[in-house]
PyMOL Python script that loads the backbone (N, CA, C, O; Angstrom):
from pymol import cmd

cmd.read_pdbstr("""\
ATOM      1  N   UNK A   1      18.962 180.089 139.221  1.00  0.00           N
ATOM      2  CA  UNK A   1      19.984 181.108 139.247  1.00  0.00           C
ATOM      3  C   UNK A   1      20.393 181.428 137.819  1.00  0.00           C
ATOM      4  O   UNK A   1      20.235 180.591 136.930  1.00  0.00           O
ATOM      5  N   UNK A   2      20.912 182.618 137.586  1.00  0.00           N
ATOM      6  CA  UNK A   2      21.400 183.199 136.450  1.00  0.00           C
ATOM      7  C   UNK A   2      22.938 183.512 136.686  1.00  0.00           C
ATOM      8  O   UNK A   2      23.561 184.139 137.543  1.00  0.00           O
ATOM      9  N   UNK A   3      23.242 182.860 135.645  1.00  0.00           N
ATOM     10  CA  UNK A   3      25.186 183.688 135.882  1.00  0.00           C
ATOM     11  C   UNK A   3      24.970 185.123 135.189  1.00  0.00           C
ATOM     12  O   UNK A   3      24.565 185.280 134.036  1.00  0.00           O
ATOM     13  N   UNK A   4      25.174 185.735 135.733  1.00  0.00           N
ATOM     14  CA  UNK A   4      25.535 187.181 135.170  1.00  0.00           C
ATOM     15  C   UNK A   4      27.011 187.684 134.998  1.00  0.00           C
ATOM     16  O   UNK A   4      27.179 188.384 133.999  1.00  0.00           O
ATOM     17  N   UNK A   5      28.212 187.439 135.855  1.00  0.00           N
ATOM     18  CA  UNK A   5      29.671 187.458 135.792  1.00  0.00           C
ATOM     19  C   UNK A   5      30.526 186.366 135.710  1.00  0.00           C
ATOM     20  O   UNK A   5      30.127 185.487 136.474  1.00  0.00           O
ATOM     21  N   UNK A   6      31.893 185.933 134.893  1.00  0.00           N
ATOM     22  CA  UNK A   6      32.069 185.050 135.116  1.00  0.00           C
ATOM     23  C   UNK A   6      33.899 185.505 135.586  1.00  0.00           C
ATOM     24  O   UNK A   6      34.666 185.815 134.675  1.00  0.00           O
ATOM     25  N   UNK A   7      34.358 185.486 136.952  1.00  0.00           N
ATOM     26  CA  UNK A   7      35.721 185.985 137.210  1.00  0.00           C
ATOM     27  C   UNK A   7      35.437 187.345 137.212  1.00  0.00           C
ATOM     28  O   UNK A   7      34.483 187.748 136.545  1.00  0.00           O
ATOM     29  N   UNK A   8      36.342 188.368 138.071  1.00  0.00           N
ATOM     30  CA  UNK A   8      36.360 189.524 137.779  1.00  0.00           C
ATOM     31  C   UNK A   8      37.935 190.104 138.165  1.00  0.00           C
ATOM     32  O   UNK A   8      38.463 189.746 139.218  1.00  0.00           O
ATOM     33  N   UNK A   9      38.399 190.725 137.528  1.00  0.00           N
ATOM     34  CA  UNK A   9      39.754 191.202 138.120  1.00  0.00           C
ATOM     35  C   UNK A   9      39.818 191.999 139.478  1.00  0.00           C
ATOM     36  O   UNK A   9      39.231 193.020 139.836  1.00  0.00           O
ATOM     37  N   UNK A  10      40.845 191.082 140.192  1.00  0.00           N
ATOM     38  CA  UNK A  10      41.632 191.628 141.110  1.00  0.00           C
ATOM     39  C   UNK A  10      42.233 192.755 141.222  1.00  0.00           C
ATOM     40  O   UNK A  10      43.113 193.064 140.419  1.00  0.00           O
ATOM     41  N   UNK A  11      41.793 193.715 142.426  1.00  0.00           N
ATOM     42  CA  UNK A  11      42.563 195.116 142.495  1.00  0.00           C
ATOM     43  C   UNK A  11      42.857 195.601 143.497  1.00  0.00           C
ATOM     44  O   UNK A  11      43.411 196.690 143.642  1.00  0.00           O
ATOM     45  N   UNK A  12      42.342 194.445 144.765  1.00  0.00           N
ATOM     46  CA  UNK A  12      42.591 195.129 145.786  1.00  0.00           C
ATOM     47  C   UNK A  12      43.553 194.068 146.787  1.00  0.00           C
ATOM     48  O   UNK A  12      43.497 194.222 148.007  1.00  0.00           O
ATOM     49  N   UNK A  13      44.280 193.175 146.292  1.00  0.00           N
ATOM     50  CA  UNK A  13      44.227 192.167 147.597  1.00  0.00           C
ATOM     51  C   UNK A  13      43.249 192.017 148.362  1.00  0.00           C
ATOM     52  O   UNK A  13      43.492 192.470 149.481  1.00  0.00           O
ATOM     53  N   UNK A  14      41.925 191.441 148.222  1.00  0.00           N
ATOM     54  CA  UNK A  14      41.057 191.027 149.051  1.00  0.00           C
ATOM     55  C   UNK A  14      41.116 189.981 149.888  1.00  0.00           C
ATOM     56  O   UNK A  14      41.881 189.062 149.596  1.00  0.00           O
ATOM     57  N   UNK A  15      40.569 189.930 150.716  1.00  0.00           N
ATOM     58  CA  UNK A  15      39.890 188.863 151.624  1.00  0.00           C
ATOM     59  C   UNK A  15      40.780 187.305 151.114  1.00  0.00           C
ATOM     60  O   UNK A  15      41.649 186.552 151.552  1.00  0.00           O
ATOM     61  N   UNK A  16      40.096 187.424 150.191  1.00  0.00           N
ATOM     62  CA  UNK A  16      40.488 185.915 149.157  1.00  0.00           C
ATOM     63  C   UNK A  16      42.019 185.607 149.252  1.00  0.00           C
ATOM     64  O   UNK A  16      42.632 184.669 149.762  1.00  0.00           O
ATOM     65  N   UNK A  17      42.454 186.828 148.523  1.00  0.00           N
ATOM     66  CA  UNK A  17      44.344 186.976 148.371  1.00  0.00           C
ATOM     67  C   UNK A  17      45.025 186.507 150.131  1.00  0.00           C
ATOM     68  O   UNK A  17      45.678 185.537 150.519  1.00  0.00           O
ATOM     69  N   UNK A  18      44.620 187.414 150.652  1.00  0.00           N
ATOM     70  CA  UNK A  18      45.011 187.630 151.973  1.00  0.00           C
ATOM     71  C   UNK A  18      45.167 185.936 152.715  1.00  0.00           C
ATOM     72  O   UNK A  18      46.067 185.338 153.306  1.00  0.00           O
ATOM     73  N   UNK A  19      43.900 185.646 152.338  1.00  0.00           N
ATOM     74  CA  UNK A  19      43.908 183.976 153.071  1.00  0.00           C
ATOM     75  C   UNK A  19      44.223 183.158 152.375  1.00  0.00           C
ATOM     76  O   UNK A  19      44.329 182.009 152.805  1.00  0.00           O
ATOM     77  N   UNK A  20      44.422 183.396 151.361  1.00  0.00           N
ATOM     78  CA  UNK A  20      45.357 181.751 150.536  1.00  0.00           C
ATOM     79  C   UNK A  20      46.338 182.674 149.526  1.00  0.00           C
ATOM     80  O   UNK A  20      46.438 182.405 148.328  1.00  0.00           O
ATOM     81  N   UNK A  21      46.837 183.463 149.971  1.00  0.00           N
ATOM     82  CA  UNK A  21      47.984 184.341 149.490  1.00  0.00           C
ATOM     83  C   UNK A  21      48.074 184.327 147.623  1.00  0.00           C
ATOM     84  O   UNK A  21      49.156 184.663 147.141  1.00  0.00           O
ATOM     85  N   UNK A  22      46.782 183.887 146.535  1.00  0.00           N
ATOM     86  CA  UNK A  22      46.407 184.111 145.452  1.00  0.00           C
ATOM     87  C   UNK A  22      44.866 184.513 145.522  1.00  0.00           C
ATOM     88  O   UNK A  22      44.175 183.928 146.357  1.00  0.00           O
ATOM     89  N   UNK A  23      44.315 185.422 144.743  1.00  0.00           N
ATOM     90  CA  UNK A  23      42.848 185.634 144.525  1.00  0.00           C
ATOM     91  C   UNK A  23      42.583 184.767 143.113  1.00  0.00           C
ATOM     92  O   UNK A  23      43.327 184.664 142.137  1.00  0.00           O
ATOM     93  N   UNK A  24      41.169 184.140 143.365  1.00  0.00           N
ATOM     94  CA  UNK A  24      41.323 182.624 142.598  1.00  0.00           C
ATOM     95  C   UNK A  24      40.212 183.808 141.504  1.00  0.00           C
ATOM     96  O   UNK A  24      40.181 183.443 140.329  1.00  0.00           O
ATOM     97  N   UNK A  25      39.615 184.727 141.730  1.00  0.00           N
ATOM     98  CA  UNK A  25      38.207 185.339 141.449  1.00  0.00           C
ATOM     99  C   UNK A  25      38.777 185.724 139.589  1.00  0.00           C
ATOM    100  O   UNK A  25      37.962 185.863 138.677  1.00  0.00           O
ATOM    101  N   UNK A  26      39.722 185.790 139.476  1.00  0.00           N
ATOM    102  CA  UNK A  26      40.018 186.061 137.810  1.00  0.00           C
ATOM    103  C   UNK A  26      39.449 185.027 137.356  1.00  0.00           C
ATOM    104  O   UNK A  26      38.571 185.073 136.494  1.00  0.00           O
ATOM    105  N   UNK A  27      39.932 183.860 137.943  1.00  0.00           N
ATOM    106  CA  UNK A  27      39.641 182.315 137.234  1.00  0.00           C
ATOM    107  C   UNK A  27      38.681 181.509 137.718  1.00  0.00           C
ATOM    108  O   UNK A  27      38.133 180.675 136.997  1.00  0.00           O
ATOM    109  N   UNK A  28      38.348 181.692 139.116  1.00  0.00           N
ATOM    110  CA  UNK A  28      37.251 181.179 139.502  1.00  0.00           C
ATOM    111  C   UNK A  28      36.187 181.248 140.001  1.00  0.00           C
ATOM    112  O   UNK A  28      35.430 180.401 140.474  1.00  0.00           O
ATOM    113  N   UNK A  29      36.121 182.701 139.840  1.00  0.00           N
ATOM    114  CA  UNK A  29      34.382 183.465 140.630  1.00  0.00           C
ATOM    115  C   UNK A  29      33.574 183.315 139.519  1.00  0.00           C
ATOM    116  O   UNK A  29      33.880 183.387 138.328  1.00  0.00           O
ATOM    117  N   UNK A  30      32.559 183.109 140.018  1.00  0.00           N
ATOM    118  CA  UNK A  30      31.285 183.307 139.345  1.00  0.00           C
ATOM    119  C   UNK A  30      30.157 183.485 140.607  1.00  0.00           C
ATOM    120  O   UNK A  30      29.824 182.986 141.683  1.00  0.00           O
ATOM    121  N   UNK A  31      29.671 185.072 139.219  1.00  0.00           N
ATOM    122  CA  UNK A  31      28.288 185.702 140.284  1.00  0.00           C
ATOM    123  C   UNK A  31      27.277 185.516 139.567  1.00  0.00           C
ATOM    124  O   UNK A  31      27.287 185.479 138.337  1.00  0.00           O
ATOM    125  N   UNK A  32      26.167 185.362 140.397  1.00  0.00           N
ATOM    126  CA  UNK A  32      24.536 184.924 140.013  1.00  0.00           C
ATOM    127  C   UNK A  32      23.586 185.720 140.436  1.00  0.00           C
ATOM    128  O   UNK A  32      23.880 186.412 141.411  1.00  0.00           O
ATOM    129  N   UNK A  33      22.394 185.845 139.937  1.00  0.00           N
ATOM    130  CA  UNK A  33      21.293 186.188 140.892  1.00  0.00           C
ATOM    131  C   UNK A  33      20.110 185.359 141.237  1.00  0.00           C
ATOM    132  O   UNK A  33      19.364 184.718 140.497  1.00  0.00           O
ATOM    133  N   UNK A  34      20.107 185.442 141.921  1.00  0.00           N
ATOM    134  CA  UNK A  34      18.766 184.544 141.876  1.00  0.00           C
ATOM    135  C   UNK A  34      17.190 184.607 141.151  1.00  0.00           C
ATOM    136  O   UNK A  34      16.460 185.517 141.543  1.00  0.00           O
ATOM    137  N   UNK A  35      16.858 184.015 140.500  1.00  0.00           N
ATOM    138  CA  UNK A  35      15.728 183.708 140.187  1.00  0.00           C
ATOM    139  C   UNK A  35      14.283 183.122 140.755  1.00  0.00           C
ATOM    140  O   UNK A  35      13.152 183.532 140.495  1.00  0.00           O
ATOM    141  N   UNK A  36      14.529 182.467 141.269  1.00  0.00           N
ATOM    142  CA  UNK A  36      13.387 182.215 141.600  1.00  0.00           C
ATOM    143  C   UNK A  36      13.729 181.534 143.155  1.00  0.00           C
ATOM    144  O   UNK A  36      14.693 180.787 142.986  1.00  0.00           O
ATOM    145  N   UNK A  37      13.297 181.512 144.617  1.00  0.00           N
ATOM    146  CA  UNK A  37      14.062 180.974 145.588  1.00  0.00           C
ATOM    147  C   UNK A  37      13.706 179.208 145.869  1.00  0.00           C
ATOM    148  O   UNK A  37      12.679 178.621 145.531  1.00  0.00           O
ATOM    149  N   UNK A  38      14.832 178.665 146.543  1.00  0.00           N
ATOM    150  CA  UNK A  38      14.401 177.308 147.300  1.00  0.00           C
ATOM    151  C   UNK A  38      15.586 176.833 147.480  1.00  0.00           C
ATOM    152  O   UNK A  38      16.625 177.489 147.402  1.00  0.00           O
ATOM    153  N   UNK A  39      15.458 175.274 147.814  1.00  0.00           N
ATOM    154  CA  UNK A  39      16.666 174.814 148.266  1.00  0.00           C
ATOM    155  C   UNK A  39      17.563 174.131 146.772  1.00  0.00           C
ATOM    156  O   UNK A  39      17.164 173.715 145.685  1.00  0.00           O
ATOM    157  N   UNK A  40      19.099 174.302 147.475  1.00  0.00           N
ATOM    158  CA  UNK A  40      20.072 173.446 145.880  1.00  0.00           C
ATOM    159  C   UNK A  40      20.646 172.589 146.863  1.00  0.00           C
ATOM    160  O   UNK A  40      20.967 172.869 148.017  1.00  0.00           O
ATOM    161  N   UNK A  41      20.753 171.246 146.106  1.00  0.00           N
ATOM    162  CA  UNK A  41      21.128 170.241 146.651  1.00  0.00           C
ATOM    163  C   UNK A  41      22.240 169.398 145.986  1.00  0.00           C
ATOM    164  O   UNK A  41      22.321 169.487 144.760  1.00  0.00           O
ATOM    165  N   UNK A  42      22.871 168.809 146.459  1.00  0.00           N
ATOM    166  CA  UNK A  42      24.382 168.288 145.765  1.00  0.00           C
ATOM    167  C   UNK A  42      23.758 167.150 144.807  1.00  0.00           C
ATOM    168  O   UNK A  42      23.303 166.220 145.473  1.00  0.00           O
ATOM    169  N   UNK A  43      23.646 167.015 143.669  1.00  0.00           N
ATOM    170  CA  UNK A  43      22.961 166.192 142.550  1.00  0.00           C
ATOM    171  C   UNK A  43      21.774 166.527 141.934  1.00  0.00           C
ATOM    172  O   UNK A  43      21.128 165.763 141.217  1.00  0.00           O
ATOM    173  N   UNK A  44      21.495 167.618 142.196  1.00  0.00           N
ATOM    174  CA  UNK A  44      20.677 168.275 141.640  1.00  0.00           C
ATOM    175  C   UNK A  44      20.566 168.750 139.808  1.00  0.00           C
ATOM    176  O   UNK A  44      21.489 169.510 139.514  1.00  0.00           O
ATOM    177  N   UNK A  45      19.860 168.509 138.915  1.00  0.00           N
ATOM    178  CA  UNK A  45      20.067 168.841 137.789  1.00  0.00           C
ATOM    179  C   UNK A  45      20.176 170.384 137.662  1.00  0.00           C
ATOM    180  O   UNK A  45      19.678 171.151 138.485  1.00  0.00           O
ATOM    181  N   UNK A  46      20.979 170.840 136.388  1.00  0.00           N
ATOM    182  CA  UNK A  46      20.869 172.066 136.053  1.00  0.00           C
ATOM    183  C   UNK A  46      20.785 171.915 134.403  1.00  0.00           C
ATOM    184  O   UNK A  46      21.213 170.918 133.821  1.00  0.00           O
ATOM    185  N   UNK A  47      20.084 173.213 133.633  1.00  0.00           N
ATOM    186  CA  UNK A  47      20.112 173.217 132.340  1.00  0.00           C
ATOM    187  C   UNK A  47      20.628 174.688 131.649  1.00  0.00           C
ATOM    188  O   UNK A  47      19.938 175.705 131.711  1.00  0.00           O
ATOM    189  N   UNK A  48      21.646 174.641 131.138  1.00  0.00           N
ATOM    190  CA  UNK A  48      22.294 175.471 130.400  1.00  0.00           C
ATOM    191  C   UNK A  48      21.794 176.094 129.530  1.00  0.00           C
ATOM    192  O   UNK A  48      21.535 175.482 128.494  1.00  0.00           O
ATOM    193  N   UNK A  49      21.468 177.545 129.619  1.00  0.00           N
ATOM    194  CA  UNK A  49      20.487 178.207 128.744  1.00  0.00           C
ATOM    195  C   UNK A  49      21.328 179.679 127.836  1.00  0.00           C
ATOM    196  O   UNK A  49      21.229 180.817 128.297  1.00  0.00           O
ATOM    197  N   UNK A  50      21.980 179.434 126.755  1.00  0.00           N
ATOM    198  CA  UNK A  50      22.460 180.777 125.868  1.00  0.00           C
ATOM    199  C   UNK A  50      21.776 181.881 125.835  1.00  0.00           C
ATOM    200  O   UNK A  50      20.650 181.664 125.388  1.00  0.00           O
ATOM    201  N   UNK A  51      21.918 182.741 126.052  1.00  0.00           N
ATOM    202  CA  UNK A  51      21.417 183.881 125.439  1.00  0.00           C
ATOM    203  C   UNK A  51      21.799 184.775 124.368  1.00  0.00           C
ATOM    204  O   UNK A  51      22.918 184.589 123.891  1.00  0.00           O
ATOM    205  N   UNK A  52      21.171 185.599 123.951  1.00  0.00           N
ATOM    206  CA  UNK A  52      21.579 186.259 122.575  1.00  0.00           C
ATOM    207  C   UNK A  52      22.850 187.117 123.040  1.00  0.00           C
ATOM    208  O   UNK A  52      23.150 188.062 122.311  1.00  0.00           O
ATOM    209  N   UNK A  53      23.424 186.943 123.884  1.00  0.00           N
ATOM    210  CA  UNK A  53      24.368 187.343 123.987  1.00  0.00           C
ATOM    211  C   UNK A  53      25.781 187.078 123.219  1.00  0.00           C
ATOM    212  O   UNK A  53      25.680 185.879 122.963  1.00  0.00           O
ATOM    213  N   UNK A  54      26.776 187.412 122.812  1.00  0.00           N
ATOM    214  CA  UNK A  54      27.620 186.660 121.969  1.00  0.00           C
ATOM    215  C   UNK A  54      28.342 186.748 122.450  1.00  0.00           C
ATOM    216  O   UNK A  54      29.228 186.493 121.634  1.00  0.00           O
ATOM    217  N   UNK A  55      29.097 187.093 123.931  1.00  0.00           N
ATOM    218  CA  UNK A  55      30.555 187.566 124.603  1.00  0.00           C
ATOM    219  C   UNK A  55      30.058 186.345 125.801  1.00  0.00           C
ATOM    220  O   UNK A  55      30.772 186.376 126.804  1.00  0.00           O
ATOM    221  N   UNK A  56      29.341 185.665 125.820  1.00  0.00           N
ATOM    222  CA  UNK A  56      29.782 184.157 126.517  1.00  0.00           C
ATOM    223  C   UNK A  56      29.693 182.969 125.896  1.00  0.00           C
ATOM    224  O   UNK A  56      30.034 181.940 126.479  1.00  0.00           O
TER     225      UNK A  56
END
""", "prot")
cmd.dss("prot")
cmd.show_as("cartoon", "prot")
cmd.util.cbc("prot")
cmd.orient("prot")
């Protein structure tokens, strides 16, 4: 998987807000895409990869 977003602002009272009366998605969403498919498993390694990006 690739992170591509990390949080996004709240604008609508969503789903999220509605059921635990705060939207956590400023502080705690993160969106991905997938790369390549299969199974993720709880202990599974991951490796942290920078990109030339400079705004993460």
């Amino acid at each position: 998987m690739e992170v591509t977003q990390i949080g996004k602002e709240c604008h609508t009272r969503c789903a999220i807000f509605r059921e635990v009366g705060s939207c956590i998605m400023p502080q705690q969403g993160v969106f991905a895409r997938v790369l390549r498919g299969g199974l993720v498993q709880a202990g599974d390694g991951i490796e942290l990869r920078r990109t030339d990006d400079t705004n993460g």
